[in-house]
Each structure stands twice: as C-alpha cells, then as structure tokens.
C-alpha positions in Angstrom: -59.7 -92.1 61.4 -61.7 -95.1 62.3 -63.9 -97.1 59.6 -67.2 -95.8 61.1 -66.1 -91.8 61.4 -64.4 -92.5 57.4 -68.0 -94.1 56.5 -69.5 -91.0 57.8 -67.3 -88.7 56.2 -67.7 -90.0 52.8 -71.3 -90.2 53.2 -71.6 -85.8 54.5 -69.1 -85.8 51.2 -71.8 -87.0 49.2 -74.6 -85.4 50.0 -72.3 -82.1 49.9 -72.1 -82.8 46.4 -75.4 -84.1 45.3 -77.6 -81.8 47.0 -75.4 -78.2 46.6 -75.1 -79.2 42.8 -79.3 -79.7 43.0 -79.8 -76.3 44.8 -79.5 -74.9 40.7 -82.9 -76.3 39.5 -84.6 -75.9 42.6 -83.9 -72.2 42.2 -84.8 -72.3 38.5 -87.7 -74.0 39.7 -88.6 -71.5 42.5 -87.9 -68.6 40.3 -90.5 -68.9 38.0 -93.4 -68.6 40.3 -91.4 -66.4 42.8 -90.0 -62.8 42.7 -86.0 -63.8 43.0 -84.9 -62.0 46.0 -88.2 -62.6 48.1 -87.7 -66.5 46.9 -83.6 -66.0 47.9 -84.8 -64.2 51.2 -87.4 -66.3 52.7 -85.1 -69.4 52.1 -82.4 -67.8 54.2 -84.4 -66.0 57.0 -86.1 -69.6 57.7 -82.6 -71.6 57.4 -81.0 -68.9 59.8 -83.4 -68.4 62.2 -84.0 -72.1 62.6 -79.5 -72.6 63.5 -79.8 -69.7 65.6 -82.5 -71.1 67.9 -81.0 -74.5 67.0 -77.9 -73.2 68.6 -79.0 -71.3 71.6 -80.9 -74.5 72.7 -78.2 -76.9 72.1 -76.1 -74.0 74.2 -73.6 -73.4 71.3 -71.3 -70.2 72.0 -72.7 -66.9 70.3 -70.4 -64.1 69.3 -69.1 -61.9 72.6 -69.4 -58.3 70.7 -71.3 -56.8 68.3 -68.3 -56.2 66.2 -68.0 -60.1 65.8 -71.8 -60.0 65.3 -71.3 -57.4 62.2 -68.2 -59.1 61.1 -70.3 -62.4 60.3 -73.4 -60.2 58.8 -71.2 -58.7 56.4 -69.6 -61.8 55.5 -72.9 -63.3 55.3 -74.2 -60.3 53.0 -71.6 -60.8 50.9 -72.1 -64.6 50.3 -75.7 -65.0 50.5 -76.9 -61.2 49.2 -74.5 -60.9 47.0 -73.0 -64.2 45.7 -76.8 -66.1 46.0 -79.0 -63.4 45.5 -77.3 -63.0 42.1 -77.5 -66.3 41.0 -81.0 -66.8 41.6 -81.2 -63.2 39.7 -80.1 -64.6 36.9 -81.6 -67.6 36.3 -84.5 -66.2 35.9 -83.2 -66.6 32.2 -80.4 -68.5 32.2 -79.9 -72.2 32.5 -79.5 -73.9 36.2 -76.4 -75.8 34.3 -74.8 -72.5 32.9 -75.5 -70.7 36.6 -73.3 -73.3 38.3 -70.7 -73.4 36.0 -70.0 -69.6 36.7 -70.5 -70.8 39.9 -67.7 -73.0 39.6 -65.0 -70.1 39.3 -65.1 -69.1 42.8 -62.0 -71.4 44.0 -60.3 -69.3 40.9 -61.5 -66.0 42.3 -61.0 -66.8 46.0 -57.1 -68.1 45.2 -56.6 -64.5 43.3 -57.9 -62.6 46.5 -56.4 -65.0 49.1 -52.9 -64.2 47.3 -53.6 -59.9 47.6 -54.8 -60.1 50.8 -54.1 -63.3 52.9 -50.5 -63.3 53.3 -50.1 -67.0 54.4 -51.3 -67.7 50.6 -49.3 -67.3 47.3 -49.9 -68.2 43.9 -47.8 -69.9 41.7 -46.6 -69.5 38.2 -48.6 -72.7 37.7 -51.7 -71.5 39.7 -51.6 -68.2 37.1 -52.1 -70.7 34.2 -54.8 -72.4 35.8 -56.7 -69.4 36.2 -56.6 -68.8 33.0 -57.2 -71.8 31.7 -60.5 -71.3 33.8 -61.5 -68.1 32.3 -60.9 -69.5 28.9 -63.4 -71.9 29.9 -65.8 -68.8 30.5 -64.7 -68.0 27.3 -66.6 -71.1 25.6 -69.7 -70.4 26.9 -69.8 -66.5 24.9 -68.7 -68.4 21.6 -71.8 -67.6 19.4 -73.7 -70.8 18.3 -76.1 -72.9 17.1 -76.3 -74.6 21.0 -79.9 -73.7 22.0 -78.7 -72.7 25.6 -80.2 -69.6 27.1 -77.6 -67.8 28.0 -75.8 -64.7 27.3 -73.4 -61.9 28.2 -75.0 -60.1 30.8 -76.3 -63.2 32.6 -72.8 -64.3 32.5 -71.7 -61.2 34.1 -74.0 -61.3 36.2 -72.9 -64.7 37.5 -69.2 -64.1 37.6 -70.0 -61.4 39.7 -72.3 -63.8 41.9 -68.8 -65.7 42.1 -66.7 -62.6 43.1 -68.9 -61.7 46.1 -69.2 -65.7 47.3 -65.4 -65.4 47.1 -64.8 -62.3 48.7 -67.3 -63.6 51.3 -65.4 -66.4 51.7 -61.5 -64.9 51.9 -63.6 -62.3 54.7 -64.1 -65.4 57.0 -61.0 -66.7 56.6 -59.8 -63.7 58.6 -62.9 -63.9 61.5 -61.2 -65.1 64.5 -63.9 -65.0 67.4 -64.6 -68.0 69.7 -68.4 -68.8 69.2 -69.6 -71.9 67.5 -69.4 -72.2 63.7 -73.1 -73.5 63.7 -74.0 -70.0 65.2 -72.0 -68.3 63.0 -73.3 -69.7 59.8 -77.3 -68.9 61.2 -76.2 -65.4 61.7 -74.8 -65.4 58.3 -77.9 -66.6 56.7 -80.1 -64.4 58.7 -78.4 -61.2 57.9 -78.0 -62.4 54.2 -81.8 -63.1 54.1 -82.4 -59.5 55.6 -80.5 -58.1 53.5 -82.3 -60.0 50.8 -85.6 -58.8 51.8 -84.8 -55.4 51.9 -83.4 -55.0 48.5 -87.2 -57.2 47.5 -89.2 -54.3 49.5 -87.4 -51.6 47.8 -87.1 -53.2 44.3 -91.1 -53.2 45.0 -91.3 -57.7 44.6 -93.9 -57.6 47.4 -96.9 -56.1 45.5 -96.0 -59.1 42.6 -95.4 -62.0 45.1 -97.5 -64.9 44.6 -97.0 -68.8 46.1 -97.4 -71.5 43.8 -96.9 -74.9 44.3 -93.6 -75.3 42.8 -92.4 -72.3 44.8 -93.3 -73.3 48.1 -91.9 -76.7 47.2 -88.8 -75.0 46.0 -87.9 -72.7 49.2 -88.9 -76.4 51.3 -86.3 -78.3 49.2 -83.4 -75.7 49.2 -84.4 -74.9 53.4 -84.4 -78.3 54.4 -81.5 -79.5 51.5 -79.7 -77.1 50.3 -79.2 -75.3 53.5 -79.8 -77.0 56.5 -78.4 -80.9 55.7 -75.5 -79.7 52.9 -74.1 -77.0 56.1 -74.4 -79.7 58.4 -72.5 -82.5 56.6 -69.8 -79.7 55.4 -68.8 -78.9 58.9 -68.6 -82.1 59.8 -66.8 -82.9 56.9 -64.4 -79.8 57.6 -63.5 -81.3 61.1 -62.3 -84.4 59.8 -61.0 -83.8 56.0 -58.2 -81.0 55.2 -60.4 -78.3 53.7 -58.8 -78.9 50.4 -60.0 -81.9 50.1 -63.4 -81.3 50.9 -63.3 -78.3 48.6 -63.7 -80.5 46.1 -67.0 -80.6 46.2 -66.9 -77.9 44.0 -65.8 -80.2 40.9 -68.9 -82.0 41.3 -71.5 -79.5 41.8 -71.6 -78.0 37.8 -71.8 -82.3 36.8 -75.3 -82.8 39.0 -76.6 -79.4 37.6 -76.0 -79.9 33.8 -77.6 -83.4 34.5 -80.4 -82.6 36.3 -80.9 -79.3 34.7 -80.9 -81.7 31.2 -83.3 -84.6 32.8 -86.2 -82.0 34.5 -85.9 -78.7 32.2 -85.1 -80.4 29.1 -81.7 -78.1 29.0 -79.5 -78.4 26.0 -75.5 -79.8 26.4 -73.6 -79.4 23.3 -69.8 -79.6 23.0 -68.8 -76.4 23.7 -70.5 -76.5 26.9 -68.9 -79.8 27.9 -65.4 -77.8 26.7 -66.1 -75.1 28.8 -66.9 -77.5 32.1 -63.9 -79.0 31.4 -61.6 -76.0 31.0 -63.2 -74.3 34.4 -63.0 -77.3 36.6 -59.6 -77.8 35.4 -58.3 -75.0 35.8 -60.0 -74.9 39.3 -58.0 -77.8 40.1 -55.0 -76.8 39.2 -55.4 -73.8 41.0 -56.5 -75.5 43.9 -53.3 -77.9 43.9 -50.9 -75.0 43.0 -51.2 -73.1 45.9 -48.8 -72.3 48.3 -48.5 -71.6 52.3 -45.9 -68.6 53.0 -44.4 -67.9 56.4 -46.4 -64.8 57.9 
C-alpha cells in the first residue's frame, strides 16, 4: 500500500471510530424531543434515499432481481429496524455509554451465529472463553449499586437484543452474493430499515406526539450527515484496503468515545464496575475476534 492510500486509510479508520462511537449521544440527544422510531426512521429514509440517488447518478450497479432487492431489505430490517431501532428505544432511559457497551457484544454474537450457520467459520475452545468472559462483562453492569447509572434489566435486554438482530443482520449479508455496488446495497438497506421504522411509528401511534425541537432536528442532521453518510463511506473504503478484521476493530473504540462523551455532555456517571464491565466485554470481544477459525467448505 502506498504512503498516501495508508494516510487515507488511517484517517476513514478514524473517523469510523470517533463518529460511530458519537452516534450514542446524538441519539440520546434526539430522543428526548423525538418519538424513537420516527427519530430512528427519518434518519434512515433521508441517509438511504440520498445513496440510492447518489448511486444511480454516479451509475453504480443496482441489484438484477427483486429477490436480491428483498434479500438486502431484510438484512437491512434486521440491522437498522431491529438492531438500531432498539437502541434508540432504549435510551430513552438508559445511558448513551451503557447503550454502546451492549452494543459492543455484537462481534460475540455474530462469532456464535457465524459458527451455526456459516460453515467456513468455527469457534474455538479459546473463542468459547472469550464469549464468556464478554457476557460476564454484561454481568457487571446488573450488579446492584450505589453507581448512579440509569440503567436496568429490561433496558439491558433490550439492548442485547438490539445486538442479536445487528448480528444476525450482519451473518445474513455475509451470505448475499449479487453483483450490484455495495454503495447501492447499503442505501437499499437504510431505506427499507427506515420504512420499516416508520411503519412500526404509525402503528405504535408516534405521529399524533411528534414534535421538532431544536436538538432533534440537530440530532437526525448530525447522525444523517455523520453517523451515516461519512462513517459508511470511510468503512467501505476502509474494507477495500484493510482485512475486515482489522477494521472491525472499530468496535473496541466505539463504547470508549460514548462513555466519554456521554460523561462530558450528559453529565453521565463512570464508576468501577462500569469500567470492569468495558473491560471484560471488549476483551472478550477480542479474544473472540482473534480466536476464530477459517474451515474448508
């Protein structure tokens, strides 16, 4: 890799981290002045329709069937109206730190599923102690204390189920093999995930309490612009010139920016066990991450 493309790299690395492990408070932000899966499905109707047309001007390859094109909606269901529209759900009342912390168990569930159902992927005796190390990490976080963080056990249900759906979302593309242009295929994913997310607003009955404030607007702006549209762009370019593993590891930094920003503009609480528990799941996420295997199909 030359210096220039390895400058460039590093940089789309960066702002991977910073600004997927800021998308936490904006949400908390959002959520307060927004109904959560109007906020969640305005963000990703905008961000979609915007790579769509993005793509179709810049002549981009488009899926050939409409199986492809349902393939890529339910994958994008899963992930963004399942996995996102759950996290935003729940930090309504719990804190933006706490949310991506669950968040960071989804290399733990992914490796589990990839080993069940992607037979090129195996887990190792190793791997097996990292997940649990993870979960025990989980565990911290339910330990009854005098920690002034606002969580509890359903919030943290619902986030670990946030993390399922991402994951199972994710394993699901692993097994998409069509020929159209991953920038197409990531708008179609957001679109259908904001549909999706809109649907379950109207029939939830958000729309009669939807209001825009200031924050809010700002909010969906920051995560459209931010969290969707620059962090996408510099993963994929990171993808094409990093092994995925490598820039997977963005998901070790994301839970570090969140507690800290979460702490600086929310006044959020970090006590010990919540540093335990980051340091338990991201560990375990490593190890996870570093003990799988690659099998012969």
């Amino acid at each position: 890799m030359k210096k220039s493309e390895d400058g460039m790299a590093i940089l789309a690395y960066v702002l991977v981290s910073f600004f997927w492990g800021s998308t936490y408070l904006a949400i908390k932000i959002g959520v307060e002045g927004m109904p959560p899966m109007f906020f969640a499905g305005v963000r990703f109707l905008i961000a979609g329709l915007i790579m769509i047309v993005f793509s179709a001007i810049r002549g981009y390859a488009f899926p050939a069937s409409m199986r492809e094109f349902s393939r890529l909606s339910l994958i994008g269901l899963f992930m963004l109206l399942g996995g996102n529209g759950l996290v935003v759900f729940a930090e309504q009342w719990v804190d933006s730190g706490v949310a991506s912390l669950m968040m960071a168990t989804i290399p733990i569930f992914a490796g589990v599923l990839e080993h069940f159902f992607i037979r090129t992927t195996r887990l190792t005796l190793k791997a097996l102690l990292g997940l649990l190390l993870g979960f025990f990490g989980v565990y911290f976080l339910l330990i009854p204390a005098e920690h002034g963080i606002s969580i509890d056990i359903p919030g943290i249900l619902i986030l670990l189920s946030a993390s399922f759906l991402w994951s199972t979302g994710t394993v699901l593309s692993k097994t998409f093999k069509g020929k159209s242009s991953i920038v197409s295929n990531i708008g179609i994913q957001m679109f259908a995930g904001g549909v999706g997310l809109m649907f379950v607003s109207a029939i939830t009955g958000e729309f009669s309490r939807v209001s825009f404030s200031m924050n809010s607007v700002l909010a969906i702006a920051y995560l459209i612009v931010f969290g969707s549209l620059v962090a996408y762009s510099s993963y994929i370019y990171l993808l094409q010139k990093w092994p995925a593993t490598k820039a997977g590891t963005y998901a070790y930094i994301n839970p570090l920016v969140a507690v800290s920003l979460g702490a600086i503009f929310l006044g959020e609480k970090i006590n010990f066990l919540m540093i335990l528990s980051m340091a338990a799941i991201l560990l375990g996420v490593l190890i996870v991450q570093k003990s799988k295997i690659k099998v012969s199909e």
